[in-house]
Structures are given as structure tokens and as C-alpha cells.
C-alpha positions as CSV (number, residue, x, y, z in Angstrom):
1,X,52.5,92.2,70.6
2,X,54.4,93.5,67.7
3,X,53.6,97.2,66.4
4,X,52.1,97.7,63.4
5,X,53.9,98.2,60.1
6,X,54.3,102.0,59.5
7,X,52.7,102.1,56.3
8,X,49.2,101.2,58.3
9,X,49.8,104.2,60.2
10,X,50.6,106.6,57.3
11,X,48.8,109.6,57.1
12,X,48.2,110.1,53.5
13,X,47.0,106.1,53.0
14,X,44.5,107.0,56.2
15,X,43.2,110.4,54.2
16,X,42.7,108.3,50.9
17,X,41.2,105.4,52.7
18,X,38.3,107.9,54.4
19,X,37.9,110.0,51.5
20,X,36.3,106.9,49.7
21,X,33.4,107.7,51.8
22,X,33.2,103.2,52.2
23,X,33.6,102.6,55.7
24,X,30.8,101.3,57.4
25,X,28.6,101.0,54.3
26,X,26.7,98.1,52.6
27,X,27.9,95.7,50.3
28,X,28.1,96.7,46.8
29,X,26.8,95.2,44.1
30,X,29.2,95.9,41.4
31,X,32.2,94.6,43.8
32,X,30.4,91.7,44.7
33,X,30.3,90.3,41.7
34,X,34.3,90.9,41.1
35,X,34.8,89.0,44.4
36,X,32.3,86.5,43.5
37,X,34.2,86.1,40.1
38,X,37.3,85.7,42.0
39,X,36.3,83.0,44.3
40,X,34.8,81.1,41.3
41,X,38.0,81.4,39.1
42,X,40.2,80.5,41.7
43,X,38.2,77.5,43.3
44,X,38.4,79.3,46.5
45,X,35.4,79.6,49.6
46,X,35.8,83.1,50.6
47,X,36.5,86.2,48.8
48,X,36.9,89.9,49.9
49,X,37.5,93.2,49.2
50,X,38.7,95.2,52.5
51,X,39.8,98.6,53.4
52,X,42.2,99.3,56.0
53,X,42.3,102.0,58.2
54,X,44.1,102.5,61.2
55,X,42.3,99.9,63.2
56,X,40.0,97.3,61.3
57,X,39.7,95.9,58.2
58,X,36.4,96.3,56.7
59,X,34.7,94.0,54.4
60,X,33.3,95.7,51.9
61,X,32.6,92.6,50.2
62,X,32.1,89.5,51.9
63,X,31.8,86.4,49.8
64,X,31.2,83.0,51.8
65,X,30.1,84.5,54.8
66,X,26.6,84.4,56.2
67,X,25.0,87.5,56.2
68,X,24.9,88.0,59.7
69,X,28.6,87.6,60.2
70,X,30.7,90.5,61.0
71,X,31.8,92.7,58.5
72,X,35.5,93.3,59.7
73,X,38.5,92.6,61.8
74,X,41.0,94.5,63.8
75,X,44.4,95.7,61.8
76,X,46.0,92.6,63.7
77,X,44.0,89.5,62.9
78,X,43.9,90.8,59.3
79,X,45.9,89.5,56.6
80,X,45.3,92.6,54.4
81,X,47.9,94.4,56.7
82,X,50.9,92.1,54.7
83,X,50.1,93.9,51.3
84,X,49.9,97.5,52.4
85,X,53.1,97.1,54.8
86,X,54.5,95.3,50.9
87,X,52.3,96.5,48.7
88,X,51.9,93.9,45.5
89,X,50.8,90.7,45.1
90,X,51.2,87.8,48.3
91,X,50.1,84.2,47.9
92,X,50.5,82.5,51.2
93,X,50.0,78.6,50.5
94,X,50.7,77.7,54.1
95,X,49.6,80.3,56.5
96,X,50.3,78.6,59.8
97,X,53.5,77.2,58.3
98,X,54.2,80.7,56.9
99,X,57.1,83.0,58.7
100,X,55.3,86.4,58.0
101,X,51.2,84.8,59.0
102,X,51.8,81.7,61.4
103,X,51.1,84.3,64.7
104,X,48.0,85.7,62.9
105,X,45.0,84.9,65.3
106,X,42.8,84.5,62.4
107,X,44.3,81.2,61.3
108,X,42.4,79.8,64.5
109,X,39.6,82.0,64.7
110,X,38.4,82.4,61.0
111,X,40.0,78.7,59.9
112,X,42.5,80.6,57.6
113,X,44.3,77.7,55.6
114,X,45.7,79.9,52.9
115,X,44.9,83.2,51.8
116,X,46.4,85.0,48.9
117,X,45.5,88.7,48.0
118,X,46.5,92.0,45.9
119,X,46.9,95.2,46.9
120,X,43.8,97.4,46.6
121,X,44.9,101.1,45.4
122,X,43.3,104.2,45.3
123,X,43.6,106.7,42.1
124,X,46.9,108.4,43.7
125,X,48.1,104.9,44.2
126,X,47.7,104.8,47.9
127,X,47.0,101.5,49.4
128,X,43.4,101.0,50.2
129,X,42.8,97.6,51.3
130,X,42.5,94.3,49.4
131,X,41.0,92.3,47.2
132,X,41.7,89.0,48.7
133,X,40.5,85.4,48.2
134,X,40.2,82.6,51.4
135,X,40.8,78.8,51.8
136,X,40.5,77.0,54.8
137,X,42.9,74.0,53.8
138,X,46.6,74.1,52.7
139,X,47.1,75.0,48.8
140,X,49.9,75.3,46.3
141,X,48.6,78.8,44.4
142,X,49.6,79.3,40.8
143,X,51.4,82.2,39.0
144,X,47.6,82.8,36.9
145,X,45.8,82.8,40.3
146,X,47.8,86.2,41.0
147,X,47.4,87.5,37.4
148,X,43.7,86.8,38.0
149,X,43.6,88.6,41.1
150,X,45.8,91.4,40.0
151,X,43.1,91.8,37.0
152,X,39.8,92.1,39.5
153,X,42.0,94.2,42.1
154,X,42.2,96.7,39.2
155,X,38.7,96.5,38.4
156,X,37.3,96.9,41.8
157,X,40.1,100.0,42.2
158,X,38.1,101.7,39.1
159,X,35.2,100.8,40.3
160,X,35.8,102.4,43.9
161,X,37.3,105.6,41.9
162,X,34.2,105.8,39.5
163,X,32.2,105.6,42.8
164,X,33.9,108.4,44.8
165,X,34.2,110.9,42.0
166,X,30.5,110.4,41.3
167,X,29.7,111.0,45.3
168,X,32.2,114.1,44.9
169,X,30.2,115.5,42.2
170,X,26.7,114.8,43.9
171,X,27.9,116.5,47.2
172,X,29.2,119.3,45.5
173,X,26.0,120.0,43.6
174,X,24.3,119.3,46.8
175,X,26.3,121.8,49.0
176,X,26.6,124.7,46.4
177,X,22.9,124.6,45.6
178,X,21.6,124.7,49.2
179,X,23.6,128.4,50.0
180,X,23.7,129.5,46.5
181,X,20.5,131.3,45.4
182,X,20.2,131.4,41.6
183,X,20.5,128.3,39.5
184,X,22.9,129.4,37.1
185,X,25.5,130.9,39.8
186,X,25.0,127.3,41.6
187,X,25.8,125.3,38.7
188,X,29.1,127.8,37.9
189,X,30.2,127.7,41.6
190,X,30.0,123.9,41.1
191,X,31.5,123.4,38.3
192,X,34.7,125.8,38.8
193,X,35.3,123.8,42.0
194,X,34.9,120.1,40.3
195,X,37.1,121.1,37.7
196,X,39.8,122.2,40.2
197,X,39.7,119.2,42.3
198,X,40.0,116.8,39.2
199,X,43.2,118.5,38.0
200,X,46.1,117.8,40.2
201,X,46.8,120.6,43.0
202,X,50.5,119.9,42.6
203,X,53.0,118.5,40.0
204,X,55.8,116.1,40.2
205,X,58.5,117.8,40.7
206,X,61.5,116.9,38.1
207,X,65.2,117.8,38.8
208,X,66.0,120.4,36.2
209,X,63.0,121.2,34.7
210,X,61.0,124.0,35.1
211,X,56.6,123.2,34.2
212,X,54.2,125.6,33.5
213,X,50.6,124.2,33.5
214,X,47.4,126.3,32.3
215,X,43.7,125.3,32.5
216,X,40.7,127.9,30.9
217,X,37.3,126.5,30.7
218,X,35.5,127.2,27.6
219,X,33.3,130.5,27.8
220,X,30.0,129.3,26.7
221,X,28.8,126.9,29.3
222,X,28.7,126.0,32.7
223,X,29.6,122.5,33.1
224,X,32.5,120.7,33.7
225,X,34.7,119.8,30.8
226,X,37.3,116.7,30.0
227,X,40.3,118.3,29.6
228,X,42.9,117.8,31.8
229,X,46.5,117.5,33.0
230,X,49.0,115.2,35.1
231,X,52.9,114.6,35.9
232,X,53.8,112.2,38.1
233,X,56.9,109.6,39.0
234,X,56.4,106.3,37.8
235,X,57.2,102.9,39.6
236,X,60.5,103.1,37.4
237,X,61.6,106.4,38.7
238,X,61.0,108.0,35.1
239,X,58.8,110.9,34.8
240,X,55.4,110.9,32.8
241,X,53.7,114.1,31.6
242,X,50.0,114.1,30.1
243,X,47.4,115.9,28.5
244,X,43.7,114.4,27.9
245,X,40.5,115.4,26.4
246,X,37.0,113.1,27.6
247,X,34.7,113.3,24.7
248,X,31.6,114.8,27.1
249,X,30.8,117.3,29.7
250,X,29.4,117.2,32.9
251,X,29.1,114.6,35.7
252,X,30.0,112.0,33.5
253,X,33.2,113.9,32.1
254,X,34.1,113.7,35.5
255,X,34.5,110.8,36.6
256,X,35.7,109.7,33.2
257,X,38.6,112.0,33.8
258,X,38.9,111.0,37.8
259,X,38.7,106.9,36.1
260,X,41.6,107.8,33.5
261,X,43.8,109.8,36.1
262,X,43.1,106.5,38.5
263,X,44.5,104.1,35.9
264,X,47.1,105.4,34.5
265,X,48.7,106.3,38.2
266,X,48.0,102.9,39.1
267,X,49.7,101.1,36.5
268,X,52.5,103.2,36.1
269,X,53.9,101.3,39.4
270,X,54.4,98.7,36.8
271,X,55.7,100.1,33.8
272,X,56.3,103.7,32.7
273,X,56.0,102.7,28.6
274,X,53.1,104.9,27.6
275,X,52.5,103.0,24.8
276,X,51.5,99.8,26.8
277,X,49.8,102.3,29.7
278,X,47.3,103.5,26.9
279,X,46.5,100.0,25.8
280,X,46.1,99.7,29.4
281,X,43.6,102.3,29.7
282,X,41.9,101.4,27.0
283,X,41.6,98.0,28.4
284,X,40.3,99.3,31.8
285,X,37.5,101.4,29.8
286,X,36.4,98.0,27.3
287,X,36.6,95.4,29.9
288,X,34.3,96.9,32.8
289,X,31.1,99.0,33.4
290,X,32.5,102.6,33.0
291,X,31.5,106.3,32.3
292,X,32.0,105.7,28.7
293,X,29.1,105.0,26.4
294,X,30.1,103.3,23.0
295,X,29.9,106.6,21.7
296,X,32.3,108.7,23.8
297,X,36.6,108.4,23.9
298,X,39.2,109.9,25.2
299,X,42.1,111.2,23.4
300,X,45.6,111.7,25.3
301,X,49.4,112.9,24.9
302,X,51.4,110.8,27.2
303,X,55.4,111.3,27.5
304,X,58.1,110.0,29.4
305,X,61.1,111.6,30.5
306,X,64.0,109.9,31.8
307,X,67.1,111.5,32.6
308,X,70.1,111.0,30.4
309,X,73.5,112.6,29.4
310,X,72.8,115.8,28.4
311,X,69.3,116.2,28.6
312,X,66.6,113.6,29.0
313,X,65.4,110.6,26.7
314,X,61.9,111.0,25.6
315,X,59.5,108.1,24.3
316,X,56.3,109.8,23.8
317,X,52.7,107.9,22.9
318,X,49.4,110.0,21.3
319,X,45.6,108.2,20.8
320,X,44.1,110.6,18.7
321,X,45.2,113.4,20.2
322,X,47.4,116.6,18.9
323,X,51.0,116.2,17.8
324,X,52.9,117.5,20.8
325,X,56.2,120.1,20.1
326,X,59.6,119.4,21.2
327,X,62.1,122.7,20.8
328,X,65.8,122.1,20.9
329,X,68.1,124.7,22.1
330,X,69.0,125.5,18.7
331,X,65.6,126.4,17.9
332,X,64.8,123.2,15.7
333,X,61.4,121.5,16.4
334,X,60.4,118.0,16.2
335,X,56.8,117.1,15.8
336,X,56.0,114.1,17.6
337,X,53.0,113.6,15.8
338,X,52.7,109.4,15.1
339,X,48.9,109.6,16.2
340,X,47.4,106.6,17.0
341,X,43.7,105.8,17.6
342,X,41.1,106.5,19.7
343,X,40.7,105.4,23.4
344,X,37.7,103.7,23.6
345,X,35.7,100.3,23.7
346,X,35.8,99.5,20.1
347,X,39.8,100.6,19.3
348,X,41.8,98.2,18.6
349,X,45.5,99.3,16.5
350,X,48.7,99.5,18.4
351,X,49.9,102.6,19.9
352,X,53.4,103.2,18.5
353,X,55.8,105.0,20.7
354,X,58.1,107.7,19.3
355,X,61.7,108.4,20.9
356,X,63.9,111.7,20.9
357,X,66.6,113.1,22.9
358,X,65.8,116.0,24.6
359,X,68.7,118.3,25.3
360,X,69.8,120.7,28.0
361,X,68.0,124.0,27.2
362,X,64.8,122.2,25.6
363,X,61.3,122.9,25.7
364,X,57.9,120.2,26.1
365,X,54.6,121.3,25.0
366,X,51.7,119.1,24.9
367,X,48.4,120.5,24.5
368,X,44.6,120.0,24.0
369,X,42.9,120.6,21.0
370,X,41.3,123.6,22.1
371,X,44.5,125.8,22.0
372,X,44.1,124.7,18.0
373,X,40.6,125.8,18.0
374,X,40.6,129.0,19.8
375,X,40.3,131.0,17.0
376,X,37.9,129.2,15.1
377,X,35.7,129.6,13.1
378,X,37.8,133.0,11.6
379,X,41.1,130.6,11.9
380,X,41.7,127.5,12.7
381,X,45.1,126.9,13.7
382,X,47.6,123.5,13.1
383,X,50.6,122.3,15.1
384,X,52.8,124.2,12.7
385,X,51.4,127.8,13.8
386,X,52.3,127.0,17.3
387,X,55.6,125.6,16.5
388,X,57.6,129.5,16.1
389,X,56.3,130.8,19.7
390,X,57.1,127.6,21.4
391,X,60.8,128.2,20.3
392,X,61.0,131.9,20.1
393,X,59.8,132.5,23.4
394,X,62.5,133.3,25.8
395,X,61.6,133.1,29.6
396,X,61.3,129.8,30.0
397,X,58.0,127.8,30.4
398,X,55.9,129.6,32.2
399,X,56.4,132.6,29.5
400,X,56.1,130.1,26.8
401,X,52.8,129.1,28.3
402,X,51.5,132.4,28.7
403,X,52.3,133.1,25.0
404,X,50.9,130.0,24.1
405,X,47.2,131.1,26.0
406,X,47.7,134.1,24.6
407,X,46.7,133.1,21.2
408,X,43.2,132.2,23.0
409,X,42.9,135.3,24.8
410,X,42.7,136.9,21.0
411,X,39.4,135.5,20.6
412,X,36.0,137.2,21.9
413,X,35.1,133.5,23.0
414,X,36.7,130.4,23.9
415,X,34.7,127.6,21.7
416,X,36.5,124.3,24.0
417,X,38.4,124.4,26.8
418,X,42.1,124.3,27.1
419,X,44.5,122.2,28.9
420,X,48.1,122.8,28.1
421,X,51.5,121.6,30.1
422,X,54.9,123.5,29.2
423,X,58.1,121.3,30.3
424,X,61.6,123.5,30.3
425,X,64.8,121.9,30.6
426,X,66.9,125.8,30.5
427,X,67.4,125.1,34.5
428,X,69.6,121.7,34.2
């Protein structure tokens, strides 16, 4: 018997796949109707969507089975074990005829004729599972067969992200006000401790360049907010670096910012343009049930860096967000400020990227709209006020940062909270 593929066995994809809290629960409504969709569009009998631990596949959804059926398989009659070893996109016409499936038991014991499945992934883009679609004949599948399951696989991803963060929130509310004895502590203790776990514990590292990241909730309430903060390696091997803002507080902030963090990871295995990834997200937010209400958006700063002769080549992307500072090493700024709209359900223009080199000795500084607004309403700063500390400030980023917060920490109280990222290239 041959040993399982490593990746089954990794560590991390194990953690991710338990902390969606899925295993050995009932079928779910929402991702029964993706799976039903997908047998449907695809013509096909059965349809699935699995997770994988280190032993069984679970069916979270089961389409074409009777309901008394089981709901899983071990690791080594399942077929979900080929896109998590490869994760992607398989379409196996033939799966007796087929060098990677013809020893799979389940071709004799579930009638497997064909099978032909995408990669489930969770919001750090570990690989989950499946989402999966059955035949018990020989079939020829087509090019828009894996488009169409490449689609509901990212739908039932966001959906299975939404989920968890929602669970998150409702155990931590559930936890903190069973020891905690006054309401209002409760809802602080709760809210400081969401708000940490939906901001990343620890940055991509890039060769080179120093990052100083700062978060400070705003004084006057104790809920969560929407602003947060990511950098991470794309599929490409360029670097992307983002600020957002969720329109809303609370719960639903949350997992609009756990939803947005999801996507964007997720697609960036495929392309590391941030124009296309925020008509991506906005996609993901129009096409599907979602924490946003017609009436809430997200706004977001989204850059790429990829190293280049001298420095690194930037292509930035902003949907209604604030123009983000880049600081040469002879002090001159460049605002990249080509705003485009809105991320939400009813957006429609183009986002237009803007491109710049970024030299050796630069600095990066994208931020959220409440480092504009910290003074308000006695001043309300602009892009332009910021511009002279960002390139006057020796120390590098994390002194440009703290000078940067500093310009909050002159106000008796912080209206909106503050998300802010400071990228230094003085180390390359």
C-alpha cells in the first residue's frame, strides 16, 4: 500500500482543516445548493464538497446520495487526496484507465466512472478538501466544466470562511461573558481579542525591506472595527501589501474583513495584479450571500512589489480608499492616488493600476482613513500633510510609523480607528 502524499500529512493544512469547526457536522444548506448547482451545470449524478483530514474524507455535502449513506471515506479510497497532494484543478475522464486513479478502490466500490474536482482552500490558502462532482460512466470533461467548478469552489471557500469567522465571534462572546462580570468589560475583552485574531499575527517576510505595521482602535466604542492590514507572497512570487476599511462595526465587520482577507489570499495563487484581484473581490461580495448589505463597502490600498534592479517595481490599485505615499531616497514623493471606486455589489468602473519604481533607500506608506481623521473636527488632515514626515523621518519604518501614529496620539480622542503599514527598502 502506497503512503500518503505528504501534503495530507501536513501540519498546518491539518490545523486549518479542524479550525473550521466542520467535521462531523450536518449538511449545510448554503453549500448544498453550490453542489447541487454544480451537478446540474455539469450534467453530472453526484456532487460533493469534502474535507480532508488526516484519515477520511468527509462529505460535507452529499448530492446523489441517499440520506442514509455514509458521509465519508478513508484518505485512500478518496479522490479528494489528488488535489491537495496537487492542489488545482483535476478532471479525470477515465478513472480506471487513468495512471494517477486506476488503483483507487472507489472505482469498484462507489462505481466511480469519472470524477473531476477543484481544490477547496481555506482563507490562508491551505487546502481544505474539495468541491468535487461524480459520474459513474466514462466522460470527455470540457475546459468550462473546470471554470464552472473553479467558480463554486470559490464560493463554497467564502462561504466556509464567512461560517468560521461568525462561530469565532460567537465563541468568543460566549467564553468572555461567562468569566467576565460586567457587561461592558465583557464586550471590550471581546472585542480586543477579535480584532487581534483578524489581523495577521505575522507578516510576509520580504528580502530587503524592513515593515512596520500599527493598529489603534478608535476610543469611543467597544466593538470591533474594519480596518485592517495584510502582506503576503503571491502564487507569482511577488509581494502584496494592503490596507482595508469594512464600512460597519461589529460581528458583521468581522467576518467581512475575515471574507476579504479569505479572497484576496486565495486568488492571489493565480495572479498577483491587484487591479484584477479587487474586481475579484468585488465579484466574490456581488455574486454570493455575504456580510455586505447593499448599503455597506469596503475600501482598500493594495500594492505589489516585485523585485527589480535597484529597488523594486511597484503597480499599486486603490477602490475608494486614501492615496498611498511612496518616498524616494532623494526625498521626492509620489502620490499614488488614481482612486477608483467603491467595493461593493453595485460598483461597476475599472480599477486602474498605477506603476512606479521604487528605489533602494525608499519608503511605502499605506494607510486608513482614520490617520486623516485623527484630528478632526479641529483639523482635518489630507495626503499632503503626511507627505513631509513620511520622508523626513530618519530611522527607518518603524520610526516613520511611530511618527506617523503620533499625529493621532495629539488628539484627546481617536474618532475611527487606524490601520497603517510602513514598507522600508533602507536595508537592501
Amino acid at each position: 500500500m502506497s503512503a500518503l502524499p505528504p501534503e495530507i500529512l501536513d501540519p498546518s493544512r491539518l490545523r486549518a482543516v479542524a479550525q473550521t469547526g466542520l467535521l462531523d457536522t450536518p449538511p449545510d444548506d448554503g453549500l448544498d445548493r453550490l453542489a447541487r448547482l454544480a451537478a446540474s451545470l455539469l450534467d453530472a449524478p453526484f456532487a460533493f464538497v469534502t474535507l480532508v483530514d488526516d484519515t477520511r474524507s468527509f462529505w460535507k455535502s452529499a448530492i446523489g446520495l441517499p440520506k442514509e449513506a455514509p458521509r465519508e471515506n478513508t484518505v485512500r479510497e478518496s479522490f479528494c487526496q489528488y488535489v491537495i497532494a496537487e492542489p488545482g484543478t483535476l478532471m479525470i475522464d477515465d478513472a480506471a484507465g487513468h495512471p494517477l486513479t486506476c488503483a483507487n478502490p472507489s472505482i469498484e466500490q462507489m462505481g466511480v466512472g469519472a470524477w473531476a474536482g477543484a481544490t477547496l482552500r481555506g482563507p490562508g490558502g491551505e487546502a481544505l478538501g474539495s468541491f468535487c462532482v461524480v459520474d459513474s460512466t466514462q466522460r470527455q470533461w470540457t475546459p468550462r466544466d473546470a471554470e464552472v467548478l473553479e467558480t463554486l469552489a470559490e464560493a463554497a471557500a467564502a462561504s466556509i470562511a464567512r461560517t468560521q469567522a461568525q462561530a469565532e465571534v460567537d465563541a468568543l462572546r460566549a467564553e468572555r461573558s461567562a468569566v467576565l462580570e460586567h457587561e461592558l468589560l465583557a464586550e471590550r475583552g471581546v472585542t480586543e481579542l477579535l480584532q487581534t485574531s483578524l489581523l495577521p499575527t505575522v507578516l510576509a517576510s520580504i528580502p530587503g525591506v524592513s515593515i512596520a505595521a500599527r493598529y489603534q482602535a478608535a476610543d469611543d466604542r467597544a466593538t470591533v472595527g474594519g480596518d485592517f492590514y495584510d502582506v503576503f507572497v503571491a502564487g507569482d512570487g511577488s509581494y502584496l501589501a494592503l490596507v482595508g476599511d469594512v464600512c460597519g462595526k461589529g460581528p458583521k465587520a468581522a467576518a467581512a474583513t475575515a471574507m476579504a482577507r479569505w479572497a484576496l489570499r486565495s486568488r492571489a495563487v493565480h495572479t498577483s495584479d491587484p487591479a484584477a484581484l479587487l474586481t475579484h473581490l468585488r465579484e466574490v461580495i456581488g455574486q454570493q450571500p455575504s456580510p455586505f448589505a447593499d448599503h455597506e463597502f469596503l475600501t482598500m490600498a493594495l500594492v505589489r512589489l516585485t523585485p527589480a534592479l535597484g529597488g523594486f517595481e511597484l503597480t499599486a490599485a486603490h477602490a475608494g480608499h486614501p492615496a498611498s505615499i511612496a518616498c524616494g531616497p532623494d526625498h521626492d514623493p509620489v502620490v499614488l492616488d488614481r482612486r477608483g471606486g467603491l467595493i461593493w455589489s453595485r460598483e461597476q468602473s475599472p480599477y486602474v493600476p498605477q506603476r512606479t519604481h521604487l528605489p533602494t533607500g525608499s519608503t511605502l506608506v499605506l494607510h486608513s482613513d482614520g490617520l486623516l481623521d485623527a484630528q478632526a473636527p479641529d483639523q482635518q488632515l489630507e495626503t499632503e500633510d503626511l507627505v513631509p514626515i513620511v520622508c523626513r523621518t530618519d530611522g527607518g519604518a518603524e520610526a516613520i510609523a511611530d511618527a506617523l501614529m503620533a499625529t493621532a496620539a495629539g488628539s484627546q480622542t481617536i474618532r475611527d480607528d487606524i490601520a497603517l503599514l510602513v514598507l522600508s527598502t533602507d536595508d537592501v
